[in-house]
N, C-alpha and C positions, 0 to 999 in steps of 0.2 A: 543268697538269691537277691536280685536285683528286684527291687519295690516297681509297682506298674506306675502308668502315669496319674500319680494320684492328684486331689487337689493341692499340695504344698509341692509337690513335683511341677505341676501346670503353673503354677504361682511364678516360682522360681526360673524357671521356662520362660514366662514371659516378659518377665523382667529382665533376660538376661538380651532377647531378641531386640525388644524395643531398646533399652541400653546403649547396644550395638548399632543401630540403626539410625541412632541418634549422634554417636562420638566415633564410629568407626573404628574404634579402639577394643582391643580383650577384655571382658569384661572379671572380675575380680570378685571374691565372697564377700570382702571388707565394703566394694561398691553396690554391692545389693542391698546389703542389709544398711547402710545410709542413706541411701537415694530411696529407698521405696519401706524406711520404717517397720520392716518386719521383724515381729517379736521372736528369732531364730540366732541363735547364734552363729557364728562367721565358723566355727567347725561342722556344725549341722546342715549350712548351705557348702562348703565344703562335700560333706558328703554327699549332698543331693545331687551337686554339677558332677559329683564323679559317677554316681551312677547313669545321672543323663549322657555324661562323653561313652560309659561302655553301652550304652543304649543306641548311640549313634545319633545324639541328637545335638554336641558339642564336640570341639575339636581343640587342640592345648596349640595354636603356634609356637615352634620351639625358640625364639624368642621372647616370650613374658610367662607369665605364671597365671593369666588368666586364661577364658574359653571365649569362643566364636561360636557362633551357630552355625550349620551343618544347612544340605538344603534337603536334610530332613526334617529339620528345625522348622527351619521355611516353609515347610508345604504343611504340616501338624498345627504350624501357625498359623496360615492362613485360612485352614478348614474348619479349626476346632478353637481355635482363640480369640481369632480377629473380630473387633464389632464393626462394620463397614458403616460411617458415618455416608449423611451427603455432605456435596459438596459445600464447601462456605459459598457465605452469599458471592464476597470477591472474587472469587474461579470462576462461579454462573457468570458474575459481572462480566468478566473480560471475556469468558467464551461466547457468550451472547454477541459482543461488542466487536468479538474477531469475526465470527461467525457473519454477523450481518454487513460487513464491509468486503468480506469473502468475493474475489474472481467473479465475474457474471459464466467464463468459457468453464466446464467440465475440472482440466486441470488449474485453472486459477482457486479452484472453489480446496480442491484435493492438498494443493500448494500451503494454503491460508491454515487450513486444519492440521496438517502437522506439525507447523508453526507454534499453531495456539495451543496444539499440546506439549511442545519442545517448553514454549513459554510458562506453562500454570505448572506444567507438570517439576523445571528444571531437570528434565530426562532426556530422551530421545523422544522424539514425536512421529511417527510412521501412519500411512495411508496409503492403501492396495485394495483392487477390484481384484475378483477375481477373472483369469484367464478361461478362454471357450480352449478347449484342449482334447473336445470328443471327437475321434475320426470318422462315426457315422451319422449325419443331419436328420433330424426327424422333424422336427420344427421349429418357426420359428413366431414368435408373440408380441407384436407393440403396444408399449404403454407409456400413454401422455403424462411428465410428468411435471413439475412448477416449470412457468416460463414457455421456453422453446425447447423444451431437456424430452427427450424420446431415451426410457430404456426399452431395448430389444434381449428378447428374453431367447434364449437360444438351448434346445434340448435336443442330447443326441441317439440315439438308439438303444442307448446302455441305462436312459434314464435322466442323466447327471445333467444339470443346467446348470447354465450361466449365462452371466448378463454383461449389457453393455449402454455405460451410459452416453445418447448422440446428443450433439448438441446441433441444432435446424438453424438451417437461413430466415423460412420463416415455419409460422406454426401447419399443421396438417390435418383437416377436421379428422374426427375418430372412425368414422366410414372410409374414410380413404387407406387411412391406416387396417380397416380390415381385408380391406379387400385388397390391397398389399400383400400382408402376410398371407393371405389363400392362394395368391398367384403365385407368391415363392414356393411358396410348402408345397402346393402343383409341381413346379419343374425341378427341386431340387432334393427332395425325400428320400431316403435312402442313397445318394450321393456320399464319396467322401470328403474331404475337408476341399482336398485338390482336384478333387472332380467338379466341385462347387464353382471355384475359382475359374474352370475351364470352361463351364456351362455359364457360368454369368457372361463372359466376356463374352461368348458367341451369343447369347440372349441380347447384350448392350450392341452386336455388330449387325444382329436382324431389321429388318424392313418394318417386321412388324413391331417388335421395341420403340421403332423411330415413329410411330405413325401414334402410338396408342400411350401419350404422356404420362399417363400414372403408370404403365408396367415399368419406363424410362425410369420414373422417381423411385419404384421402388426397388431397383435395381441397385441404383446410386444411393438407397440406403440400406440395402443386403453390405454392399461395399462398404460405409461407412460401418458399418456393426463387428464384419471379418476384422479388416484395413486399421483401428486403432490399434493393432500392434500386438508384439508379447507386450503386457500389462506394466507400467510403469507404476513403480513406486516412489512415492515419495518421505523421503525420511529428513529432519531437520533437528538441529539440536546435538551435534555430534560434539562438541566443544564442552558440552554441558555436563557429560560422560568422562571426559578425559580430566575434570575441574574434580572427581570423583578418587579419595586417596588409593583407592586398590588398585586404581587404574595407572599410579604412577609409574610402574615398572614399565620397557621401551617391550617385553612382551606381549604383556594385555593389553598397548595400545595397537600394536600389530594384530592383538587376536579383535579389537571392535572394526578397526576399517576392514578387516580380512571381511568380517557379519556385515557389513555392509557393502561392499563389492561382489559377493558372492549372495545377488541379489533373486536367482533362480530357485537357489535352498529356502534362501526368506520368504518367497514367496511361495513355495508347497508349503512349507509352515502355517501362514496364513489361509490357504486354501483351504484348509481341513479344517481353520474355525469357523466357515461356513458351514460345516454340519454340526458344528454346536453352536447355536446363533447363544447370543448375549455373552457375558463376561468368561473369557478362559485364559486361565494361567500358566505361563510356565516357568518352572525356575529350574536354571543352569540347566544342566545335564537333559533334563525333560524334553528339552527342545531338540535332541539327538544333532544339534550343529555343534561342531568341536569348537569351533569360531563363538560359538556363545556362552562359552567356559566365566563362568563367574558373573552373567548376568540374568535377568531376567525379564521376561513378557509380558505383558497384561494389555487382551487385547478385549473387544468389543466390535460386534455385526450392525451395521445400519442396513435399516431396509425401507421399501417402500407398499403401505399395506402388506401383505405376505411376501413381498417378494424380496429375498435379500439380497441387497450390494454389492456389499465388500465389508471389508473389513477394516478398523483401524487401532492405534495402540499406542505405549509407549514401553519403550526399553529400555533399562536401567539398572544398575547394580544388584547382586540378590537380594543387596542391604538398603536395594531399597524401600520409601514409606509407603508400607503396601495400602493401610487404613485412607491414605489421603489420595494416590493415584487410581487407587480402583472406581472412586467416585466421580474421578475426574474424567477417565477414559467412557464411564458408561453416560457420565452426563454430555459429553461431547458429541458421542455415537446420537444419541438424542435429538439432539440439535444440527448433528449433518440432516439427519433422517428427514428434521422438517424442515430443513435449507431446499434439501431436492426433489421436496413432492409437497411445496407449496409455493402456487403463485405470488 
C-alpha cells in the first residue's frame, strides 16, 4: 500500500520541485540527499520518489534515471507547500520605476506593464481588459478616474459587466458625466448590441443631438466605450520563453506562438479571472488551451475602488519560479491599480 503524503513524503516532494525548477534537469535520489542534507538514505528516497511517481506526482523521462514533477506536483506545490515571499525590494524598485514612466494614452500605460513584467519577471508579461460581449444593454456608468482616464462601466441584462477604459480630450465635471449616462440608459435600455449602434447613429444625425451639446458628447462617448474594439492584448517577453530548455524542441516553439496568436482563446481565459479577482493559477492542462501544453499562468485583477479592470500576468514554463513570480504579478496588479485611479 502506498504511504499518504506524509511529512518525509512532502519533504522529498519539495525538494525534488524546487531542484527541478532550478536546473531543469531529472532530478536523482543521490541529488536529494546532497543538496538538501537529509539524514535518509539514497534507497529510502528511492522508494519515496517511486511511491510519489505511482502517486502521480512524478514522472521517470525515458532518457535518465531521475524524475520530473508532474503538474500534479505543481498544483500540490503551490497550494500546500509554497511560502509566497514579497517581492524583493529590486522588483518593487524597477516596477515602480517602469510603472511611473508608463504611456500617458490607455494603451501606452498597458504596453509599459507587460514589459515590466516580461522584464522582473524573465517570462512572458501579458495585459488584457476585459471585453463588453452582452447582447442585451441595460446600463450604462461613468467613473472619473486619475488624469483625463473615464472608465465606463457597461452592464447587460443577463447581469455581467464590463468595462472600459476612455481616455478624454479634456476632463468632464461629474454632473455632466451623470447626466450623460441617464440620457443614454433613456434611449438605449433593453436595445441589443446592434440595435445600439443603429440608434446612436440616428440619435448623432437628429436636430435635436445637434442643438443640445452635452447629449452630442455623450454620444461621442457611448461611441468611444462600444468603438475600442475586440479587446487588445498585450503580451511581451516571447524571447524570454523560447531562452527556456523545454522549449527547445521546433514543437513547443510552434505550440507558444500557436498561445499567442490564437489570442480569442487567451482572452476567455482571462475573462473568467474577473470572477475571481486577485491571484489565479493555472498550470498546463488547467488552462484547457492545447497551445499551452507545458506552460503556465499566474494571473492577477486590477481594479478601481470595486470596480475591476482587467486582468494581467505572466506565462512561463510549469517549471516555472512560482515562490518569486506570484509576488511579482500581484505587486504589479497593485501598482497598475494606482497608476489609473490616481491623479
Amino acid at each position: 500500500m502506498l504511504e499518504p503524503m506524509n511529512n518525509r513524503n512532502r519533504q522529498i516532494l519539495e525538494a525534488i520541485i524546487e531542484d527541478y525548477i532550478s536546473t531543469a534537469e531529472p532530478i536523482g535520489s543521490g541529488a536529494i540527499r546532497s543538496r538538501h542534507g537529509l539524514s535518509l538514505s539514497s534507497a529510502t528516497i528511492r522508494n519515496v520518489m517511486s511511491d510519489l511517481e505511482e502517486l502521480g506526482f512524478l514522472a521517470s523521462p525515458h532518457t535518465s534515471a531521475g524524475r520530473i514533477p508532474t503538474e500534479k506536483a505543481y498544483r500540490f506545490y503551490v497550494d500546500s507547500l509554497l511560502a509566497v515571499r514579497s517581492a524583493d525590494r529590486s522588483e518593487r524598485d524597477e516596477i515602480r520605476r517602469r510603472c511611473a514612466v508608463a504611456g500617458r494614452d490607455v494603451e501606452g500605460v498597458f504596453r509599459e506593464i507587460s514589459q515590466t513584467l516580461s522584464s522582473v519577471s524573465h517570462y512572458m508579461g501579458i495585459v488584457a481588459a476585459p471585453r463588453f460581449t452582452a447582447h442585451i444593454f441595460r446600463q450604462i456608468e461613468f467613473i472619473r478616474l486619475g488624469g483625463r482616464r473615464l472608465l465606463a462601466i457597461l452592464v447587460s441584462q443577463s447581469g455581467s459587466v464590463q468595462n472600459r477604459i476612455i481616455e478624454l480630450q479634456e476632463e468632464i465635471p461629474a454632473e455632466h458625466l451623470t447626466k450623460m449616462a441617464n440620457y443614454l440608459n433613456s434611449i438605449l435600455t433593453g436595445l441589443t448590441i446592434a440595435e445600439v449602434k443603429s440608434r446612436i447613429i440616428a440619435e448623432m444625425q437628429s436636430e435635436k443631438s445637434n442643438y443640445d451639446s452635452l447629449m452630442a458628447d455623450a454620444l461621442k462617448l457611448w461611441q468611444q466605450s462600444i468603438d475600442n474594439g475586440e479587446e487588445e492584448i498585450f503580451i511581451e517577453g516571447q524571447a524570454n520563453i523560447l531562452d527556456q530548455p523545454e522549449f527547445a524542441d521546433v514543437q513547443q516553439m510552434k505550440n507558444i506562438f500557436r498561445a499567442i496568436e490564437q489570442k480569442s482563446q487567451l482572452l476567455s481565459l482571462l475573462d473568467s479571472c474577473i470572477q475571481a479577482p486577485g491571484i489565479n493559477i493555472f498550470i498546463g492542462s488547467e488552462s484547457h488551451l492545447n497551445s499551452m501544453s507545458g506552460m503556465s499562468l499566474i494571473t492577477s485583477t486590477y481594479v478601481s475602488g470595486k470596480n475591476t479592470l482587467g486582468v494581467l500576468g505572466v506565462i512561463g514554463p510549469t517549471r516555472m519560479g512560482y515562490s518569486k513570480v506570484i509576488p511579482i504579478v500581484d505587486y504589479t496588479a497593485k501598482m497598475l491599480t494606482r497608476l489609473l485611479t490616481v491623479d
